[in-house]
MIFI-656985 format. One line per 2 residues: number of its first residue (from 1); their letters; for each residue y, x, z of C-alpha. Coordinates in steps of 0.1 Angstrom, whole numbers, plus 5000, padded with zeros to 4 digits. Example, Ala and Ser with C-alpha at 12.3 -4.5 7.8 and 13.67 -1.06 7.14 Angstrom:
REM MIFI-656985
1	AS	4955 5123 5078 | 4989 5137 5071
This chain:
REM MIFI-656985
1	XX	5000 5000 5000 | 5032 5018 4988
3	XX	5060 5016 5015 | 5083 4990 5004
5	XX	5118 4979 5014 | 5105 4941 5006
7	XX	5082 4942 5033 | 5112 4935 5060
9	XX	5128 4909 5039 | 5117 4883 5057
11	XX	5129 4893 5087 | 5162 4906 5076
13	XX	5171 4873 5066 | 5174 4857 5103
15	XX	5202 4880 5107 | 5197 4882 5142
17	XX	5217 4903 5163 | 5188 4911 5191
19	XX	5150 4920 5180 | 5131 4886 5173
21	XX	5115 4870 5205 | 5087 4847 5199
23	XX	5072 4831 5232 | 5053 4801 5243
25	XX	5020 4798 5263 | 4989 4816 5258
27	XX	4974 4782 5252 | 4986 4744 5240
29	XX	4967 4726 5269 | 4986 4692 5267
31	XX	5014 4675 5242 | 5036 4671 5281
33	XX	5029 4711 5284 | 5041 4721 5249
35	XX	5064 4699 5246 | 5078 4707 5285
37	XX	5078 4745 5280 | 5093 4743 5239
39	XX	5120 4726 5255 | 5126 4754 5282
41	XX	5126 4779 5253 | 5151 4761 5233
43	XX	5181 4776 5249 | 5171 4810 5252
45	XX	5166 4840 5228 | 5134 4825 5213
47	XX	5132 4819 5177 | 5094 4810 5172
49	XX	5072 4790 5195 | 5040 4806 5199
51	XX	5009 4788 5215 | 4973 4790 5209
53	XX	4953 4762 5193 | 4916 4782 5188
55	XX	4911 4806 5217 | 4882 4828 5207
57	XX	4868 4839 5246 | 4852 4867 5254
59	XX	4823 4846 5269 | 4813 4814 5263
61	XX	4822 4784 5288 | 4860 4797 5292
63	XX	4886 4773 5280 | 4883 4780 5242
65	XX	4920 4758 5232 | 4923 4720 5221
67	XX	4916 4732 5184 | 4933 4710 5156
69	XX	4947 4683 5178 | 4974 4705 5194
71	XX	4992 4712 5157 | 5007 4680 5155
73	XX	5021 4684 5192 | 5037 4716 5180
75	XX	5050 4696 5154 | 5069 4676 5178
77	XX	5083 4703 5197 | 5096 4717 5163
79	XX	5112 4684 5156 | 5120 4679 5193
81	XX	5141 4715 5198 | 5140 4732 5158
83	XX	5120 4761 5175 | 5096 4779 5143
85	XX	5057 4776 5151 | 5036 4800 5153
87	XX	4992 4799 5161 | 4965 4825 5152
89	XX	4942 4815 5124 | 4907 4828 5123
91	XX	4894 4815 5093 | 4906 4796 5063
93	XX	4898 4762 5078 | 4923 4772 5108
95	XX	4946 4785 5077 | 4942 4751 5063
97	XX	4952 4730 5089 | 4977 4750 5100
99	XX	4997 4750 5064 | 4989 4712 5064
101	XX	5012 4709 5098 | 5038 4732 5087
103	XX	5035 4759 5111 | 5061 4787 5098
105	XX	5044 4817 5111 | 5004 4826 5113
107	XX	4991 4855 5135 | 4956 4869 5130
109	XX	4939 4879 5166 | 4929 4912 5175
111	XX	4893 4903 5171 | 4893 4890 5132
113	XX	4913 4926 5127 | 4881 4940 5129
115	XX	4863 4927 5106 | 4871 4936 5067
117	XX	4850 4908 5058 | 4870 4877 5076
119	XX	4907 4894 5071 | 4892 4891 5028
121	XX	4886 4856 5034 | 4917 4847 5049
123	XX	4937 4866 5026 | 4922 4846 5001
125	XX	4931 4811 5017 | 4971 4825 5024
127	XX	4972 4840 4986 | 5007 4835 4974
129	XX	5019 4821 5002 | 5051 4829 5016
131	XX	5049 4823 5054 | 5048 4858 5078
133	XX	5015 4866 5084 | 5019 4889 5119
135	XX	4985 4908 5119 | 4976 4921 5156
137	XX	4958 4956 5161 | 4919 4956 5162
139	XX	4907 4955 5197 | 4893 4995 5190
141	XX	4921 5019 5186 | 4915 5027 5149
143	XX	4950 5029 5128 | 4933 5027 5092
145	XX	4916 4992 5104 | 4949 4981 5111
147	XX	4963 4991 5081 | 4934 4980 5060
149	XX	4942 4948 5070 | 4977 4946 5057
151	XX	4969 4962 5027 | 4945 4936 5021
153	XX	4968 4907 5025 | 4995 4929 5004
155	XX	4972 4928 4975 | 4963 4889 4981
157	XX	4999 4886 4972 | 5010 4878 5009
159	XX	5046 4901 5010 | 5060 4887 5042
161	XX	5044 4908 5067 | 5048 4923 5100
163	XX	5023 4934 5127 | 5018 4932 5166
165	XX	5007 4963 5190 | 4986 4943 5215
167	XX	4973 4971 5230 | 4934 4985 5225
169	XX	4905 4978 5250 | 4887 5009 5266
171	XX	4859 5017 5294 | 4883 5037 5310
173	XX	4899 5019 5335 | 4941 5018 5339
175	XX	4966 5000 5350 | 4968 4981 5317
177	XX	4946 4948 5305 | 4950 4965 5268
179	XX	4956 5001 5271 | 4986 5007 5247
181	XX	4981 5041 5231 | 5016 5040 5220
183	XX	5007 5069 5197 | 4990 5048 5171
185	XX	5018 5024 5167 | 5042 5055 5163
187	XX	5019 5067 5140 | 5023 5033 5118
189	XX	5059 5035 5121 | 5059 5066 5101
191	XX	5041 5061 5074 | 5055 5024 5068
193	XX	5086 5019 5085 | 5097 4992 5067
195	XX	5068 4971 5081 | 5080 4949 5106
197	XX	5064 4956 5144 | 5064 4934 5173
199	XX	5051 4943 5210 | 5027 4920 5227
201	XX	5031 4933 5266 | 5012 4900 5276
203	XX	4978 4915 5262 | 4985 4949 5272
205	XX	4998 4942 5309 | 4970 4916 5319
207	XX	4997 4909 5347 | 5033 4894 5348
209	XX	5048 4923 5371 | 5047 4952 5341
211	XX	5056 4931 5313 | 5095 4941 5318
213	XX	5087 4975 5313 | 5066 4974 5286
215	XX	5090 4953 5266 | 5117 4980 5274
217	XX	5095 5004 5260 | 5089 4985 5229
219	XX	5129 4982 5224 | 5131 5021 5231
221	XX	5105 5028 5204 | 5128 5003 5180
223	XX	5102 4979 5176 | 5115 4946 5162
225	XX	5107 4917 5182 | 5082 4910 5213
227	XX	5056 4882 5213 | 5060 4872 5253
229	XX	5030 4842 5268 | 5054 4820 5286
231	XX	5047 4788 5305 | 5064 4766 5329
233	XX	5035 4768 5357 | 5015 4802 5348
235	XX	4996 4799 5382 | 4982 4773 5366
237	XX	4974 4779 5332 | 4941 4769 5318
239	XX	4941 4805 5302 | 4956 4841 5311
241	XX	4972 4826 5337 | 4984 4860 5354
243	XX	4997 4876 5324 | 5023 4847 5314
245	XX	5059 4845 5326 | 5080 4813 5332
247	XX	5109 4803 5305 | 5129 4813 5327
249	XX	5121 4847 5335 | 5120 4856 5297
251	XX	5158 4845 5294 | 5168 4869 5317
253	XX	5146 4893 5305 | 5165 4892 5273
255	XX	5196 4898 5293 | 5182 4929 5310
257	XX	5163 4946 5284 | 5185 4970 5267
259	XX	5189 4977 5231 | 5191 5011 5220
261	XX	5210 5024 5193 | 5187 5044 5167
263	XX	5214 5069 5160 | 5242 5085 5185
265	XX	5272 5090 5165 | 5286 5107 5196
267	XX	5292 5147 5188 | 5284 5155 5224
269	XX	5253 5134 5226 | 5244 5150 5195
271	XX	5249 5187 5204 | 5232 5182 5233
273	XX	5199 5160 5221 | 5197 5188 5195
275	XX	5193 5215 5221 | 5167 5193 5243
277	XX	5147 5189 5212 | 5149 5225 5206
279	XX	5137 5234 5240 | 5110 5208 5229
281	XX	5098 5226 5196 | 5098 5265 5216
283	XX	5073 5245 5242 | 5053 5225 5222
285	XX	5046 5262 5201 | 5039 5276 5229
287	XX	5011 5248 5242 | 4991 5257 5208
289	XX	4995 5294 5212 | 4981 5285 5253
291	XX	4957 5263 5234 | 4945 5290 5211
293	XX	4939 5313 5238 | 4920 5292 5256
295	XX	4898 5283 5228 | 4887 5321 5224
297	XX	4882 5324 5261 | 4857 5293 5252
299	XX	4840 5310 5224 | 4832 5342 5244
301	XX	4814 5317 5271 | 4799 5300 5239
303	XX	4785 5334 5234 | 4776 5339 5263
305	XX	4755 5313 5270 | 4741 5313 5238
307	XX	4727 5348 5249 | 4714 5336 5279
309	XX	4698 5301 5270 | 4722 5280 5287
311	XX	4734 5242 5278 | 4765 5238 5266
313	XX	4779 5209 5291 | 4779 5221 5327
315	XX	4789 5187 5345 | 4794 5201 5380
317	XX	4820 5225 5366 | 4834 5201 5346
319	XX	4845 5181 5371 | 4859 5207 5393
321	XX	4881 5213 5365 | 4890 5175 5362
323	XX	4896 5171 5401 | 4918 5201 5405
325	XX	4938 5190 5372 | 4945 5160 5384
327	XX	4958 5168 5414 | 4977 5197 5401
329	XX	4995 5172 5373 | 5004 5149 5405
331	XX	5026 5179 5415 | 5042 5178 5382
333	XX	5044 5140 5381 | 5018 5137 5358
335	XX	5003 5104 5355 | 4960 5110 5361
337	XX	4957 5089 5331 | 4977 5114 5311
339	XX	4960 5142 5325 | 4922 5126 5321
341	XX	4928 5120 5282 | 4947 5158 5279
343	XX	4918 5174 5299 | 4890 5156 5279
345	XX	4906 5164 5246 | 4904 5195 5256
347	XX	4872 5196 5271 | 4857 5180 5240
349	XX	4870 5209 5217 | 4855 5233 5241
351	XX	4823 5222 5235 | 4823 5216 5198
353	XX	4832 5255 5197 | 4805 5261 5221
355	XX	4780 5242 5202 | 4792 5257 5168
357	XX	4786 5291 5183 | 4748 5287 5202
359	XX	4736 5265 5166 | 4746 5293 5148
């Protein structure tokens, strides 16, 4: 997919002065909820009404949404307050209904991203059409399946576009729902930046109380809009309840999150960023010269053991390393999340010298 100016049109044309906020609750549980919490919305920053009609669970037995019954609800809040709609689709009978009750926006879940084979068939179903089509990161933190996904609906002639960083699941267990491996979405941003991105700090927080800070983070990367669960009783939610916000919350939210500016055009600001970023370059050449070193330290053990019959992974050691890391980065204010995926990066190269060295 070449990188086209075309693929922010659509977005550009709201001529909004503050990124795009879409928020409504995870799921449409009655017409008095959606219509109760659209109304809510109407006076803030919101510009699409988001709520979930098909909620693909986990498990079986969970609350799994109203299903096509809850469109023409949405349709009344839409008439009710002039709020755009927005649902996920997960097939082409979802894309179906959804066209037939005019909902402006379409989002495809994290867990039809995965699969080549379903993102085809609805590609097929939305060909031509000209509603956004906001495609959510696979659930596994693989950048080309992402991509492969808009390239697919590219080529079915779908040009509005934009995607959502909902974060990407992991056995490792942090402080996030989602772990957000901001990396990849930076990574997205620089090969297409014209494609339109939106944060989804609902899916990655798993809990209301980190939500602010995510969606600050989002702003500070430039992304261009946030997709916020909101819902006038979230204790009580049929679904998610702990990761949705009230209405109320989210307008002041828009009033505290702060927009930066992509460019200084201060001459001191600039002088100085230039020299921090300097600073940054002599370091980060000096990490891979540290990094180099330490790699030929690893092949001499590599040899070493390979002379003496000895397995590559020695676990004990291993986490003796890991332990006193950790705690060392605490020192530095170093997150142990930060250090764990540093160490094992690490770790893992080790051994792939060490094992190209013994097979040898």
């Amino acid at each position: 997919m070449e990188n086209k100016k075309e693929l922010r049109n659509w977005l550009d044309a709201f001529g909004l002065e503050h990124p795009m906020v879409i928020a409504g609750p995870c799921s449409a549980e009655t017409e008095e909820q959606v219509l109760k919490i659209a109304h809510q919305l109407k006076n803030t920053d919101t510009t699409v009404f988001r709520a979930g009609i098909w909620k693909p669970r986990t498990r079986p037995g969970n609350f799994e949404g109203v299903g096509a019954l809850g469109l023409k609800w949405m349709q009344r809040a839409k008439e009710e307050t002039g709020l755009l709609l927005t649902t996920e689709v997960a097939n082409p009978n979802h894309v179906e209904l959804a066209l037939k009750h005019d909902i402006d926006f379409l989002w495809i879940g994290a867990r039809t991203t995965v699969s080549p084979f379903i993102i085809q068939e609805i590609a097929e179903a939305l060909r031509g059409v000209d509603k956004p089509v906001l495609i959510k990161n696979p659930v596994n933190p693989d950048l080309s399946l992402w991509l492969g996904a808009v390239e697919r609906f590219y080529k079915a002639d779908v040009k509005n576009l934009g995607v959502i960083h909902r974060g990407f699941s992991t056995y490792e267990k942090t402080r996030y729902r989602n772990n957000p491996e901001w990396q990849i979405p930076i990574d997205l941003q620089n090969r297409f930046p014209d494609l339109p991105l939106f944060l989804d700090p609902s899916h990655i927080a798993g809990r209301r109380d980190i939500i602010f800070d995510l969606s600050q983070t989002a702003l500070d990367l430039n992304y261009d809009g946030l997709m916020i669960e909101t819902h006038h009783d979230p204790d009580n939610a049929w679904s998610d309840a702990a990761q949705q916000i009230t209405p109320s919350t989210l307008d002041q939210y828009t009033v505290d999150l702060k927009i930066r500016k992509e460019i200084g055009d201060d001459a001191i600001y600039n002088n100085k960023i230039n020299t921090l970023r300097t600073k940054i370059d002599v370091i980060d050449h000096q990490l891979i010269e540290i990094l180099g070193k330490r790699m030929v330290v690893a092949d001499g053990i590599g040899e070493l053991k390979k002379e003496h019959n000895v397995a590559v992974l020695q676990t004990k050691r291993w986490n003796e390393i890991l332990g006193k890391m950790i705690l060392q980065g605490e020192e530095k204010s170093l997150s142990e999340e930060f250090i764990l995926r540093v160490f094992k990066a690490i770790h893992q190269e080790s051994i792939n010298h060490q094992e190209k060295i013994i097979n040898n």
